[in-house]
C-alpha positions as CSV (number, residue, x, y, z in Angstrom):
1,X,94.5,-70.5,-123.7
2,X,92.5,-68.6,-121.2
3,X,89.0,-70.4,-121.0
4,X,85.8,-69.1,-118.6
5,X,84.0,-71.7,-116.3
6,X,80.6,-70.0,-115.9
7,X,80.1,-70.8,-112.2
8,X,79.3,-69.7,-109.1
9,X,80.2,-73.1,-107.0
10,X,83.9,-72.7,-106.1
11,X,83.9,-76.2,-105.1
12,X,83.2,-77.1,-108.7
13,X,85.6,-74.7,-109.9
14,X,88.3,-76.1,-108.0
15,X,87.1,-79.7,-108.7
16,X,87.8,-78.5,-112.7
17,X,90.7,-76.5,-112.4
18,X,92.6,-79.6,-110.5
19,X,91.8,-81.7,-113.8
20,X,92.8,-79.0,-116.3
21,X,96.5,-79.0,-118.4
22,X,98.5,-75.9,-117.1
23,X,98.2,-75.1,-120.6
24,X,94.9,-73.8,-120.1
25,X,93.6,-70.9,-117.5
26,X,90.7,-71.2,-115.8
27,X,89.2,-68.2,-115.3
28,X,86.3,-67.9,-113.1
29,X,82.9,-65.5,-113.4
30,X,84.7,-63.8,-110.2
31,X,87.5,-63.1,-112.4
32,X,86.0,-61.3,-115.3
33,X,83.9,-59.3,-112.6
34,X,80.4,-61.1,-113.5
35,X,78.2,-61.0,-110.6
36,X,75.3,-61.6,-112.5
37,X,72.5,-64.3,-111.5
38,X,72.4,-66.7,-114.7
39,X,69.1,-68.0,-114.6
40,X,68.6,-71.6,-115.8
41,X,65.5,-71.7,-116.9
42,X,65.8,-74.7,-119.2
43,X,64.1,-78.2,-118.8
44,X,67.3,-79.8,-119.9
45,X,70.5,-80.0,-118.4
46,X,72.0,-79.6,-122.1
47,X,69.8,-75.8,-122.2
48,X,71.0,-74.8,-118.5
49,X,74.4,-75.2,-119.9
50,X,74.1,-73.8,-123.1
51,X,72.1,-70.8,-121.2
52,X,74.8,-70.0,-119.2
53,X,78.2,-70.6,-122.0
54,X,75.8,-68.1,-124.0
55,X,75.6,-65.8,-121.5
56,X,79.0,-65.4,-120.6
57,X,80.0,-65.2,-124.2
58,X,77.6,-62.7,-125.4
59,X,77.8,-60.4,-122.8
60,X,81.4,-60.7,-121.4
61,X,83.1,-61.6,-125.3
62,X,85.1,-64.9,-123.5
63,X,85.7,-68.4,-124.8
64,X,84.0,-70.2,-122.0
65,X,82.3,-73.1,-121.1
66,X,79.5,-73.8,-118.2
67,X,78.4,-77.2,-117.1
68,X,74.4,-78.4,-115.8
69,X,74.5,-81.5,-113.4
70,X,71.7,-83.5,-112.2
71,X,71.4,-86.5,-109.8
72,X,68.6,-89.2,-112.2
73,X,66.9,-91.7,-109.6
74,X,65.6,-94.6,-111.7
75,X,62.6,-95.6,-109.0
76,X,61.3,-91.9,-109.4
77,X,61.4,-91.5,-112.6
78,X,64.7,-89.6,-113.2
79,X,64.0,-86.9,-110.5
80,X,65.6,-84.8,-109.3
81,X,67.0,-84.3,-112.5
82,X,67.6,-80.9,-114.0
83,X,66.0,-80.2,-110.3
84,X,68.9,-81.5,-108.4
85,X,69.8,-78.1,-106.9
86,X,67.0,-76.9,-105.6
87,X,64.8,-80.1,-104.8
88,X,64.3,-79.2,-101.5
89,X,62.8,-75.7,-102.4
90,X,64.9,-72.2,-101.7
91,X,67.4,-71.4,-100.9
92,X,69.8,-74.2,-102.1
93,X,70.9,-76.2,-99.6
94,X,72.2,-79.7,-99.7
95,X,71.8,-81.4,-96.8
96,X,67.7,-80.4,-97.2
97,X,68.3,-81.9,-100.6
98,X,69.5,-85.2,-99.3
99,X,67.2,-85.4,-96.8
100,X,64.6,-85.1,-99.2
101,X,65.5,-87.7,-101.2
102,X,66.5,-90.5,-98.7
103,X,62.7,-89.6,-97.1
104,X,61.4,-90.4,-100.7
105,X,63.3,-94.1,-101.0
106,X,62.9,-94.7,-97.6
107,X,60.6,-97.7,-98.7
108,X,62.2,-98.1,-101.9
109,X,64.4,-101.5,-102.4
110,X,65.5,-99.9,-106.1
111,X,67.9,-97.3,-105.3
112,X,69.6,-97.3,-108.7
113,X,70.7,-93.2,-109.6
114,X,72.8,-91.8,-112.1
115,X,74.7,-88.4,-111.9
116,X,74.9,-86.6,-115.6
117,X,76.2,-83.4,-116.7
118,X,76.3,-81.5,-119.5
119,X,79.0,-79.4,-120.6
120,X,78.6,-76.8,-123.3
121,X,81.8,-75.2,-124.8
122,X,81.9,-72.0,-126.5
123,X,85.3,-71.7,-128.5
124,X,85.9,-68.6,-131.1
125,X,82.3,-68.8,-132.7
126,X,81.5,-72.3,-132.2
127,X,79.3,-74.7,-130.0
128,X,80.4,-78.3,-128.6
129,X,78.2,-80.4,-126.0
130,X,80.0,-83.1,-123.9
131,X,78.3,-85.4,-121.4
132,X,79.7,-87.6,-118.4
133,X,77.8,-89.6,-117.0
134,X,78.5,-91.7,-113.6
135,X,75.6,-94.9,-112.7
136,X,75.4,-96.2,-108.8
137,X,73.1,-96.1,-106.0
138,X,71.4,-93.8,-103.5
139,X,73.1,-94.8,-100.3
140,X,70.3,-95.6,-97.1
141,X,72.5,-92.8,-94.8
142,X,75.4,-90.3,-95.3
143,X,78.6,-91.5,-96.0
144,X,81.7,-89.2,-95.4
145,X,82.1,-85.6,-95.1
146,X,83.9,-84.3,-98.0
147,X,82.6,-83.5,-101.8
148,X,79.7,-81.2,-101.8
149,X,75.8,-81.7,-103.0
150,X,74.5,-85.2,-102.9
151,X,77.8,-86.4,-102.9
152,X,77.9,-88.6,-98.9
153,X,74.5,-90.5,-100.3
154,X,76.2,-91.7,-104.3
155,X,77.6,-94.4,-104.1
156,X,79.1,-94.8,-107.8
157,X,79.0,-98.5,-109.2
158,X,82.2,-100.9,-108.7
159,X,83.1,-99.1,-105.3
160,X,82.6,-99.7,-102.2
161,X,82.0,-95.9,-100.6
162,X,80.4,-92.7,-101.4
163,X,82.0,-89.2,-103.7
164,X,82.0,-88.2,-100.2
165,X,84.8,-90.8,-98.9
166,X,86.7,-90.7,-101.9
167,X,90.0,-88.9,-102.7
168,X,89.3,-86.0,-105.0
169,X,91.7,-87.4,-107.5
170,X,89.4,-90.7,-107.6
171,X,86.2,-89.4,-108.1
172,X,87.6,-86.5,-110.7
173,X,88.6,-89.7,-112.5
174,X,85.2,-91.6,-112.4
175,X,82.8,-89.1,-112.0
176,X,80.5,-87.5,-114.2
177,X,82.0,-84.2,-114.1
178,X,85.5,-85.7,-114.6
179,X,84.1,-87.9,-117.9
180,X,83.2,-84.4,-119.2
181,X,86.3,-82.4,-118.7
182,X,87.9,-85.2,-119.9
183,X,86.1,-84.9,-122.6
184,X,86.7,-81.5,-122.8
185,X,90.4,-82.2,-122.6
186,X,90.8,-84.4,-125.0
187,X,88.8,-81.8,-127.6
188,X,91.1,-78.7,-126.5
189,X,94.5,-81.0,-127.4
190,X,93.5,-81.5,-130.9
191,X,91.4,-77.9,-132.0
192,X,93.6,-76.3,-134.3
């Protein structure tokens, strides 16, 4: 089965294709020569998602799927959110991001955050959501130098370090993204 993953962020795409049965082929937006700028213009990480899936099938004609992830910080109510890219302002950049955020805790003793995403899946005319989501804590400092985003201040709950210190395989097992695809995985093994 020859799937699309409608992003732009290799380090996702790599992060998905690692998890993925050989069964499947990941292609990515590279790979069907889109170099388009899908805007997410949604107030929900379940509309970014579906934004872009639509996008990709509509114009391009592939079974596809596209994912929306944002960081929720309980202490400020939920932000960044569907922000989580570009809280800082333009252009994306992720250590402004994090440095951002840990200025806004920096008095907070709370620092309970979740990471969800949203996964939409377009397969031959139809429309499934999946959702992974991954509860810990916003770190005080950077943690680690691996992962990408907000990944060296998460620390995910039950561990002792960051995404950022983790093995790949680990956090593709407990993440958000990871609960998703499996997800995902799990659907693809039983459509008939």
């Amino acid at each position: 089965m020859k799937l699309v993953f409608a992003t732009n962020n290799l380090n996702k795409l790599a992060e998905v294709q690692k998890m993925l049965p050989d069964s499947i082929e990941l292609l990515s937006l590279k790979d069907i020569n889109c170099f388009d700028d899908i805007e997410e213009t949604a107030s929900t990480l379940d509309g970014n998602a579906k934004i872009k899936a639509n996008y990709i099938t509509e114009k391009f004609g592939y079974n596809c799927f596209a994912d929306d992830t944002g960081l929720e910080v309980e202490v400020i109510n939920g932000a960044p959110g569907v922000y989580s890219a570009r809280y800082a302002g333009e252009p994306v950049n992720s250590e402004n991001n994090m440095v951002k955020l840990l200025n806004a805790l920096e008095s907070q003793t709370n620092r309970k955050a979740q990471f969800r995403t949203s996964l939409c899946l377009n397969l031959n005319g139809e429309q499934f959501l999946f959702n992974g989501i991954c509860k810990g804590d916003i770190l005080d400092k950077k943690h680690g130098e691996t992962g990408f985003g907000y990944d060296p201040i998460f620390q995910p709950k039950g561990f002792e370090e960051s995404f950022a210190t983790m093995s790949p395989d680990l956090k593709n097992k407990i993440s958000h993204r990871g609960l998703a695809i499996q997800k995902l995985i799990a659907f693809l093994k039983d459509y008939k």
